[in-house]
N, C-alpha and C positions, 0 to 999 in steps of 0.2 A: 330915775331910780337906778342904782348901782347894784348888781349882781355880781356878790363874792364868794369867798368858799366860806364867809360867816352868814349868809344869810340864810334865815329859818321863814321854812314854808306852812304854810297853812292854803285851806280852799273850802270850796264845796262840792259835794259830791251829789248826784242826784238824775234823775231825768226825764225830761230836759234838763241841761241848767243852759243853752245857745243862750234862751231871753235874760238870765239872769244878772241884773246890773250891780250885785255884791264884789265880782273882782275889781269895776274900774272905781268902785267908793271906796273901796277896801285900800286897794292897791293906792289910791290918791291920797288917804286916810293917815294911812302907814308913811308914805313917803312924807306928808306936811308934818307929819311928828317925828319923823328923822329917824324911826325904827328900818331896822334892817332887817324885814320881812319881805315876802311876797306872796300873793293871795292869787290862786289860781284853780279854773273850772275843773272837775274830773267829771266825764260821764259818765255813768256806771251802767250797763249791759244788762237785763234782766239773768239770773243763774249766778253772778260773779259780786254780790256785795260782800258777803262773807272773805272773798280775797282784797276786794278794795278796802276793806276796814282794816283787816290785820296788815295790809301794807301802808297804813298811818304811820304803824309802829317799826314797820320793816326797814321805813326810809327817813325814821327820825321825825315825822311832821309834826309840826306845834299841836294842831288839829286842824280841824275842819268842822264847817256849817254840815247838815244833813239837809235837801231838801225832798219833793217827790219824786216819786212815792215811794220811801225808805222810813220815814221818819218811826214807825212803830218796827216794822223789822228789823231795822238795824242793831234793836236792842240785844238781841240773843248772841249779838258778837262783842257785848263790850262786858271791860271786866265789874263795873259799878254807875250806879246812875245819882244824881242831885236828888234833895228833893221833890222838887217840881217834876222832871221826868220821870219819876217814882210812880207820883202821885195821877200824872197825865199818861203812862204808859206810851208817850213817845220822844224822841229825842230832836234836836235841830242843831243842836253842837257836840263835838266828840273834842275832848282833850286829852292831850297825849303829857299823863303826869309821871314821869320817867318813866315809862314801860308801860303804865297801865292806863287802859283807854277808858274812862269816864265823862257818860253822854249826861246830856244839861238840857233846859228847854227854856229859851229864851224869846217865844213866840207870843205867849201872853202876859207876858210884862211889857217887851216893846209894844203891844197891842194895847195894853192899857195907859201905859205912856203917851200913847197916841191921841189916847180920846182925853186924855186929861190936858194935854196942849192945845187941843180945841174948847176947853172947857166944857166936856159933856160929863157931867158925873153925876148927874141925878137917872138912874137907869133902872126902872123897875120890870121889864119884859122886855127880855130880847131874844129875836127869830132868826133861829142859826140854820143855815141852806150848807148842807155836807156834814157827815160824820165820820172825815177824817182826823189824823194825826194834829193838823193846824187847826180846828174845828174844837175837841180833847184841850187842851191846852187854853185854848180861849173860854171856853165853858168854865173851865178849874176857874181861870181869875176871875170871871164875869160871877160865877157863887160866891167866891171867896170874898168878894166886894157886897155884897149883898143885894147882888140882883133877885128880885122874888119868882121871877116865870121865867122858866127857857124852856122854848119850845124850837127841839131839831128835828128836820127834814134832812130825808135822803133816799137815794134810788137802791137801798139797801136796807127794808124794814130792820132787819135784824142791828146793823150796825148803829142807827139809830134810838133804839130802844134800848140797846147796851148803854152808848153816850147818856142818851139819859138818868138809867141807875144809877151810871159813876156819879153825875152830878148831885142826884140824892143822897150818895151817901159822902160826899165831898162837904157840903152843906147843906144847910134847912130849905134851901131852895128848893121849888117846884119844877119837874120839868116832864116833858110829853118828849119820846119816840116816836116817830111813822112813819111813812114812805112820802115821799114827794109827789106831790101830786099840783098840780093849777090851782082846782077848785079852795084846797085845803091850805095850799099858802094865801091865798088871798082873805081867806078866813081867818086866819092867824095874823094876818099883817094891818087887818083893823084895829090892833090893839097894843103892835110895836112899835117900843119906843127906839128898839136898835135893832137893824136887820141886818145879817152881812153874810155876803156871800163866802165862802170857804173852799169851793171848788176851783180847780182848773178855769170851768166851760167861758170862755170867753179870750183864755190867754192868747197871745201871740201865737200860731200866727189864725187862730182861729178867730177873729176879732168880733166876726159877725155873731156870734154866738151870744146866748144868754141863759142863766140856770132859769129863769121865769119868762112868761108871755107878757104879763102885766103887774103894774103895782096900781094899778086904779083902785084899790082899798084900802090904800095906805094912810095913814094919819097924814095929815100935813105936817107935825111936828115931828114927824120920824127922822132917823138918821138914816141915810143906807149907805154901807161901808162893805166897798168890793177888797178882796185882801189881796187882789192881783193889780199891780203896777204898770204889766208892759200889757197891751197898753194903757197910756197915762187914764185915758177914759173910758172904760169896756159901753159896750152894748147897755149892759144892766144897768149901771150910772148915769147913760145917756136916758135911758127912759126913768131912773130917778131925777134926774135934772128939767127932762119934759113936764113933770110934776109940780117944779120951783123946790122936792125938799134937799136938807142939808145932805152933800154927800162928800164920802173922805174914799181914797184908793189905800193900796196898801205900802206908797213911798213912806209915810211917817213910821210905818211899822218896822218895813226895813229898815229905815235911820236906826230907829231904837234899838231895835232886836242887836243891828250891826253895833250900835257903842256898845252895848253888851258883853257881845262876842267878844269885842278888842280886851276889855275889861278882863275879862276872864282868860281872856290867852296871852296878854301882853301884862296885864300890869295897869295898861294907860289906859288915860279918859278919854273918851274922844269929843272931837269938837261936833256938837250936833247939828250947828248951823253949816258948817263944811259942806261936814256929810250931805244935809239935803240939798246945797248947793250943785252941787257933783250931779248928783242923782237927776233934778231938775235941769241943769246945762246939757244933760245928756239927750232929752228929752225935746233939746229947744233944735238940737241940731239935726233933729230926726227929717 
């Protein structure tokens, strides 16, 4: 990769982003299409988003991915939203269109991109564990496709029972709010066809971790879909896998999400077989 006084930057901002494997698919991404870009980490400091967003535009930057926990705050500093981050109340891409900073959310399309490359698209109940930003955004597409029952958990009654309204009034979908609890995911998970985790609790480097104790009530024909990558197989997938059901991480989301991004900030398609290549070699050398 050649760094000149033409090359235009782009990144993510967020924190953590150390685990985040977006710069080196990105950056490998850019380079095999012969663009003259470069895609690079920002941490951002809890007090200081509000400076790191207006300095997108301070320092010229194409954009940038949003990741956590920014994705709904970051809103009040951008000058307009898509859409989708309209409608989901948070953002994962910020574009810098001559001056003015307009956030995008390209979390649940690459998400559903995901499962359609798997061929799972018959989906009538699916049990969402988090009601965050990533969480919001997946709900929006999983109504908008016409999934009939979401039911969210979270260690925040209130946030969850929000998530829910939005989804009723997104679509005719049914959905249930409540606090996370054991007894009551396992109750709920007798009748999911797609389960996926939305939080952190397992990332890098906390690996031992898991949002549940057990899926011993799970359908055999469930999905369970961790939307956390690094690592390649958390805690929770592992005790999905102990079961024999089908499970997906959250590398094909990234793929999608990132040809997205490019899309939207470059112009170009990206190559998605690449992409997961990258992502996966990365993975081998660990």
């Amino acid at each position: 990769m050649l760094i000149n006084n033409e090359t235009k930057i782009m990144g993510i901002i967020g924190n953590p982003v150390d685990h985040s494997l977006s710069p080196l698919m990105h950056n490998r991404t850019l380079d095999r299409l012969g663009l003259n870009y470069v895609y690079l980490p920002f941490l951002v400091v809890p007090g200081r988003l509000g400076e790191a967003v207006l300095g997108l535009r301070a320092l010229n930057m194409v954009g940038a991915n949003v990741t956590t926990p920014y994705k709904g705050a970051v809103i009040e500093y951008l000058d307009g939203l898509s859409a989708e981050a309209r409608a989901c109340g948070a953002v994962n891409l910020i574009k810098n269109e001559n001056g003015k900073l307009v956030g995008y959310n390209t979390d649940g399309k690459g998400f559903m991109a995901s499962l359609e490359e798997e061929e799972i698209i018959h989906i009538n109940n699916a049990l969402i564990i988090g009601a965050g930003g990533a969480a919001r955004s997946l709900v929006y597409e999983l109504a908008i496709s016409g999934v009939s029952q979401i039911n969210i958990l979270d260690m925040e009654r209130d946030k969850a029972s929000e998530l829910a309204r939005f989804v009723s009034k997104v679509h005719r979908s049914s959905a249930t709010g409540a606090l996370m609890s054991d007894d009551l995911f396992s109750n709920l998970s007798q009748n999911a066809d797609l389960i996926v985790n939305c939080t952190p609790v397992g990332m890098l480097p906390h690996v031992d971790r898991s949002p549940v104790v057990s899926l011993h009530k799970a359908q055999h024909t469930a999905v369970v879909y961790d939307l956390i990558y690094n690592p390649f197989t958390t805690a929770f997938l592992s005790m999905a896998r102990a079961r024999r059901l089908k499970t997906m991480n959250g590398l094909s989301m990234l793929v999608h999400q990132g040809a997205l991004t490019l899309r939207i900030l470059t112009g170009a398609e990206a190559p998605i077989g690449f992409m997961k290549e990258v992502v996966l070699n990365s993975f081998k050398k660990q």
